[in-house]
Each structure stands twice: as C-alpha cells, then as structure tokens.
PAKEMI-38213 format. One record per residue (C-alpha): x, y, z; residue in one letter. Coordinates in pm, whole numbers, plus 32768, in hexadecimal, padded with zeros to 4 digits. Example, Ala and Ser with C-alpha at 12.3 -4.5 7.8 and 13.67 -1.06 7.14 Angstrom:
2
84CE7E3E830CA
85577F9682CAS
% end
This chain:
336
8D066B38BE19X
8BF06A7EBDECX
8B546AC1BF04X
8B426C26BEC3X
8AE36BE6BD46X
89AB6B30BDE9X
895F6C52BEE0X
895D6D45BDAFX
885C6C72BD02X
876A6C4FBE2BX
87BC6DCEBE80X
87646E10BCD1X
861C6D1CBD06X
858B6DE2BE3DX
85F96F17BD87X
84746FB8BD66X
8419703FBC09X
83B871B1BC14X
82FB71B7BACBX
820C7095BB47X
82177034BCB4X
81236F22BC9AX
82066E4DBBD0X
82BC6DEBBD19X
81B66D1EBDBCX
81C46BBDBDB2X
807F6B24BD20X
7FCE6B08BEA7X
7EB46A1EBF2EX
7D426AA2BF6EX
7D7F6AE5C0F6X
7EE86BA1C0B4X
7F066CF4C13CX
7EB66DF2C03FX
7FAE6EA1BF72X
7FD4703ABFB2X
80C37105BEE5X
81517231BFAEX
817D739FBF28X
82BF7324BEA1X
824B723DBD92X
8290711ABE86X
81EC6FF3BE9CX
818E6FB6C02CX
80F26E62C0CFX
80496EC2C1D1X
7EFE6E51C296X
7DB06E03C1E5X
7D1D6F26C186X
7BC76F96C224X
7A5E6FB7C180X
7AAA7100C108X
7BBA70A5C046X
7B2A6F3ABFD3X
7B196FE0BE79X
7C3D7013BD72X
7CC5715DBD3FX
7CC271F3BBCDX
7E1271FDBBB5X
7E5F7062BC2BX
7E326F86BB21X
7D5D6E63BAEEX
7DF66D3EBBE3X
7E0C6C49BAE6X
7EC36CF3BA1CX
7FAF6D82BB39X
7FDD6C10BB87X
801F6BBBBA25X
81356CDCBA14X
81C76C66BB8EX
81F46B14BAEBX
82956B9DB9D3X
836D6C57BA95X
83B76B30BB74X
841E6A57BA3AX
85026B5EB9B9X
85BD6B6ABB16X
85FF69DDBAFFX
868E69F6B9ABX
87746B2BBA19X
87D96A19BB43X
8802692FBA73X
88D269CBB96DX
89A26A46BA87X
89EC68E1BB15X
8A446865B9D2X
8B1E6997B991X
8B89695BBAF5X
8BFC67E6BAA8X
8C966834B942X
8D876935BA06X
8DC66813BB19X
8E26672EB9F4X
8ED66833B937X
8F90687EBA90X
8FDF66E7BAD3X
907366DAB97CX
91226824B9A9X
91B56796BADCX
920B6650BA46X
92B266C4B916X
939967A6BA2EX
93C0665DBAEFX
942065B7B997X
952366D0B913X
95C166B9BA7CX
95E9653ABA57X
96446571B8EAX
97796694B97DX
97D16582BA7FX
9807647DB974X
98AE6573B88FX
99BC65A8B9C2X
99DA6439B9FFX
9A18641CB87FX
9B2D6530B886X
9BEF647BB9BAX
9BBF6326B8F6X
9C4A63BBB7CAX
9D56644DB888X
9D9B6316B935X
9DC66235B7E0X
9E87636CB761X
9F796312B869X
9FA761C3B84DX
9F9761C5B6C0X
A0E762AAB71BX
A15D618CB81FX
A10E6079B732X
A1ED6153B617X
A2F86156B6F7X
A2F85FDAB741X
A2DD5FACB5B5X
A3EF605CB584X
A4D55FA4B6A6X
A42A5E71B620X
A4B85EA9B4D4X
A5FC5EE2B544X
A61E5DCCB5EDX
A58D5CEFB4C0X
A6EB5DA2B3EFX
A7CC5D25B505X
A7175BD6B520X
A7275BA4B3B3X
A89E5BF0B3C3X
A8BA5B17B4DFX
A7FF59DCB419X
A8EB5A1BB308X
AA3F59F2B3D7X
A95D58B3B478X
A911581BB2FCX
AAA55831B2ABX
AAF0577DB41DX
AA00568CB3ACX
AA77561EB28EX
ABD155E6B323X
AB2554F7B431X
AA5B5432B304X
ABC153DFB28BX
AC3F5389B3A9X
AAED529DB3F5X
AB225201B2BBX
AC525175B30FX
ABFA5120B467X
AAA45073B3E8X
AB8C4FB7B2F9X
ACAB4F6EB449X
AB3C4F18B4EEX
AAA64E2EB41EX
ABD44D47B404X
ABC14D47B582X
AA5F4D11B58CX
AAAC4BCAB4B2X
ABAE4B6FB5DEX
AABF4BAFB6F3X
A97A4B31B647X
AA1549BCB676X
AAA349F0B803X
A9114AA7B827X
A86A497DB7B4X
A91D4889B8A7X
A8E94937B9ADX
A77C4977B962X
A74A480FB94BX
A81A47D4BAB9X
A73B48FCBB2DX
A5E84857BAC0X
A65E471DBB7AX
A69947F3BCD7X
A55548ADBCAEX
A48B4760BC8AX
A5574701BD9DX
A50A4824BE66X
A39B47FDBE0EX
A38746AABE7CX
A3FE474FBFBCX
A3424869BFE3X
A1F54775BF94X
A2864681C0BDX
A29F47B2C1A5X
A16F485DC16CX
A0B046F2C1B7X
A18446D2C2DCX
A140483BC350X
9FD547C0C323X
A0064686C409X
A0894779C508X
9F614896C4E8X
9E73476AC51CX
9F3746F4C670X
9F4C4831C6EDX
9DED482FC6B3X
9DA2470CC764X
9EB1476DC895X
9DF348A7C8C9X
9C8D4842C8DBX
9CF746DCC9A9X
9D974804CA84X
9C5548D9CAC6X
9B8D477ACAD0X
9C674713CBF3X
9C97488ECC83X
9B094879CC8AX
9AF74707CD3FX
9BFA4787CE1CX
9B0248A1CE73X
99F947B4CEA6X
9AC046D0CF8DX
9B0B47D2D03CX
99C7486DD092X
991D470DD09FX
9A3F46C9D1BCX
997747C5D28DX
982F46FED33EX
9753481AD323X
97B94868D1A3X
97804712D15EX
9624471FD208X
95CC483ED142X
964A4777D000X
95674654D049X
94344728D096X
945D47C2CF49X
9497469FCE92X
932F4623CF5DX
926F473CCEF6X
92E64726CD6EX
924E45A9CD64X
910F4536CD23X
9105447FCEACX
90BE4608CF31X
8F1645C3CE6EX
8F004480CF5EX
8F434556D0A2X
8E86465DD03AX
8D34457ECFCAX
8D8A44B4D156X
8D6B460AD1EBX
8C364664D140X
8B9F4535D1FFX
8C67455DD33CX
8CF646A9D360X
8E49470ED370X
8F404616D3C9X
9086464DD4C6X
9195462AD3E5X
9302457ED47AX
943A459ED37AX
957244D3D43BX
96DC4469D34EX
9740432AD337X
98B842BED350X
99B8423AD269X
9A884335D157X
994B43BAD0A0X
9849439CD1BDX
96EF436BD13BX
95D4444AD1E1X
949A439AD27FX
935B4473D281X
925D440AD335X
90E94496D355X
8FE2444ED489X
8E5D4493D46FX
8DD144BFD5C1X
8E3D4347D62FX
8D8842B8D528X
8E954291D3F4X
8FF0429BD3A9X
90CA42BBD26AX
923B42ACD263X
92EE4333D12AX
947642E4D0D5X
954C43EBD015X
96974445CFCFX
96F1457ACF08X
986B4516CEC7X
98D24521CD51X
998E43B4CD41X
983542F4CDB7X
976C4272CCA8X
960D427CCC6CX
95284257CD31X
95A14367CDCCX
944B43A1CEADX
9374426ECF27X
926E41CDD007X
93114116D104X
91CB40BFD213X
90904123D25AX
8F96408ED346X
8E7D40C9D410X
8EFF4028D56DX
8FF64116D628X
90304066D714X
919F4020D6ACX
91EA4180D60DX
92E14266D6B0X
922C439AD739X
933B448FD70AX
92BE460ED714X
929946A6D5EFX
9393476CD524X
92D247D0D3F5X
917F483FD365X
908F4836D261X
904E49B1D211X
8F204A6ED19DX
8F7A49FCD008X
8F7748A4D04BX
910348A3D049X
92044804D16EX
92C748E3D21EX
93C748B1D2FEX
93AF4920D44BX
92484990D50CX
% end
C-alpha cells in the first residue's frame, strides 16, 4: 500500500498544470536544453533552441520569475511528501497499536479461560474438601465417644495401679537390699573383668608386634634366599660383582689409567670357598696391571670391594683371555 501511495504522489507531482505550464520546470543551468510548451499547454524539454528563437516569446514569462514559481512549486511538493510520510507513519503506529491491543484482548480471553478452569477446578475440590469435613467430623463424634468409654477404663486401671504401686513399693523395699549386694559383687567382677580385658589387649599387642617381626624376618630371609640362589649361579654372581665395581669410586682410577694408556683387557675369574670372592683384573698393553677383590654376597662385611695387587712387572701374572670389557661409558661389562 505504500508503494502505490508513493506512485500516486510522483504520478500527482509530474501531473503538468494546464493553467501555467511553465511552473513544471525545474530551476535549469545556463547550457540546459530550452523549455518549449506544446499546443497543449505542456511544458516540453527539448533541444536548445536556434537563433531565431534565442528571444522570449510574449506570452513566457520573465525566467526569474518562472524559476522563482518552479521553486515554489517544488517546495510545496516536499511538504505534500512530507505530510504524507508522517501521515503514513501515524497510520503504521496507529496500525501496531491496533494490532497489539488485538494481541492483548486475545491474551487477556486466554487468561480469562484459564481463570474459568481454575475456578472450576477449586470449585471442585472446595466440594471434595466439604466432603472430607464432613467424614472428618463424623469421625471426631465417634472418636469423642470412643475417648469417653477410654476415660471410664482408665480410671478403673488408676485403681487398680494404686494398689499395685502400693503391693510394689513394699517389694521394691525387699529388692532394693538383694540389688545393692549384688551391685557391689557385680562392681568387683567388672574390675575383675577389666583387669582382664587390659591384660589381653597388651598381650594381643605382644602378639601383633611378633607377627610383625615373623613376617618381615620372613621376606628378609625369602629375599637372602633369592640372593643365594642367584649368587649360586657363576655367571649371576659375575654380573653381581661387576655391578657392585661400577657403583664404587675404584671405576674413576681405571678410567683416568685408560686415559693415559687406552683401554685395558679386563679378566673377571671366582674364587672358591662358600661365598667365593671375584678377582678382577685389568692389563694395559703389557705395561700395568691392577687386580681388584669383590664379593657381592650379603653375609660378608665391609669392605665388600678392594685392591688386592697392582704392579708394573707381569711377568708373574696369569694371562688368561679376557672375559669382559670396558664399554664406550667408561663402565665394565661382562663378556666382549
């Protein structure tokens, strides 16, 4: 719609005026084609007119003026435009609101329906909740009767308590005396019982604590059992020795020999007897010979690794081949 409100508008601005044609051209610069007006009383744009026709007609007006008028004319059109965009926005708003107060009075018709079903709803349990009243209140009358016919038993029991309270109390005088002796011969067993239960719980203690000391003397000898038992192997116990060699500070003296003479041939032979000691002995090129004593075995005291000779005469040094290194780290290795 407003599309074809703004089509009307342009349509009513190009509309020419019959009763003065010249109104209807916009105010035009100094090279604009001239402005003709037909037979019709229209005003016509067309191509500059010629010498002949350089000169104004009687019946056109002076240009000035005709501008003056165009302007005019102009300025009225933009007010009619803009009274018909306001007018065009007041009847948007006026259409918004229209539509909101219908969106409202639907919302308001919805409510009004949830209301109704509410109402109904209360209605019908205001009706249940009667009801219950009513049962409620009849059972109240027969409860009421009921406490009555209880208040008339009861008093027949209180009678009947009084004289057993009174039948009690004389026996309570009877038993108070046999309750204190044996309170004082149950004191005496609970002391006594005490006394035991302290004694147990220290003995229980004693026992926790061997236990204790069965289990880990247990894994301690599961663990030298182990040992034995791998050290009982020659090349396990070579392997043990070399280890124990390469943890002690004798490994920086080979290395700083080596520096000097190169790497040495390295001979690891086990002695004899029931924790055979290790003898590992190193050889530079003829010129130098250390022998080192070890024994990896858990019962042999310190030291457990040791310089037993060294010399520079090998003359009486047993050339046995070599069954052992010194690898790329600096560390012996057994086997080449």
């Amino acid at each position: 719609m407003e599309e074809t409100d703004r089509r009307e508008a342009e349509e009513a601005a190009r509309r020419p005026n019959h009763q003065n044609g010249q109104e209807q051209v916009e105010n035009l610069p100094e090279n604009a084609p001239a402005v003709d007006e037909d037979p019709k009383g229209e005003v016509v744009v067309g191509e500059t007119p010629s010498e002949d026709s350089e000169r104004p007609s009687a019946d056109v007006a002076d240009p000035d003026e005709f501008r003056r008028r165009l302007g005019a004319k102009d300025q009225h059109i933009k007010e009619l435009y803009d009274e018909l965009t306001a007018a065009r926005l007041a009847a948007d708003e006026a259409q918004a609101r229209l539509e909101a107060g219908e969106l409202r009075v639907r919302d308001l018709e919805e409510e009004l329906e949830r209301l109704r079903e509410r109402l109904s709803k209360l209605e019908d349990e205001q009706r249940t909740r009667r009801g219950r009243r009513e049962g409620q209140d009849r059972r109240m009358a027969r409860l009421e009767r009921e406490i009555d016919r209880r208040e008339a038993d009861i008093g027949r029991l209180e009678d009947l308590l009084a004289q057993k309270t009174q039948a009690l109390a004389t026996h309570s005088r009877e038993a108070q005396s046999v309750v204190s002796r044996k309170d004082m011969a149950l004191k005496d067993a609970l002391r006594r019982v005490e006394g035991l239960e302290r004694d147990l719980e220290e003995r229980e203690d004693e026992v926790v604590g061997l236990r204790g000391t069965i289990d880990q003397m247990r894994a301690e000898l599961d663990l030298e059992y182990e040992l034995r038992r791998r050290m009982a192997e020659p090349e396990n116990r070579l392997r043990a020795a070399i280890d124990l060699f390469n943890e002690s500070e004798h490994l920086q003296e080979i290395g700083s020999i080596s520096k000097s003479l190169g790497q040495p041939r390295v001979r690891a032979d086990i002695g004899e007897g029931e924790e055979p000691p290790i003898a590992l002995t190193f050889t530079w090129r003829d010129v130098t010979w250390r022998t080192y004593t070890l024994n990896p075995g858990l019962a042999v005291k310190e030291p457990r690794i040791y310089l037993q000779d060294a010399g520079e005469d090998l003359s009486g040094v047993d050339r046995k081949p070599s069954n052992a290194h010194v690898g790329p780290g600096g560390r012996v290795t057994l086997g080449l």
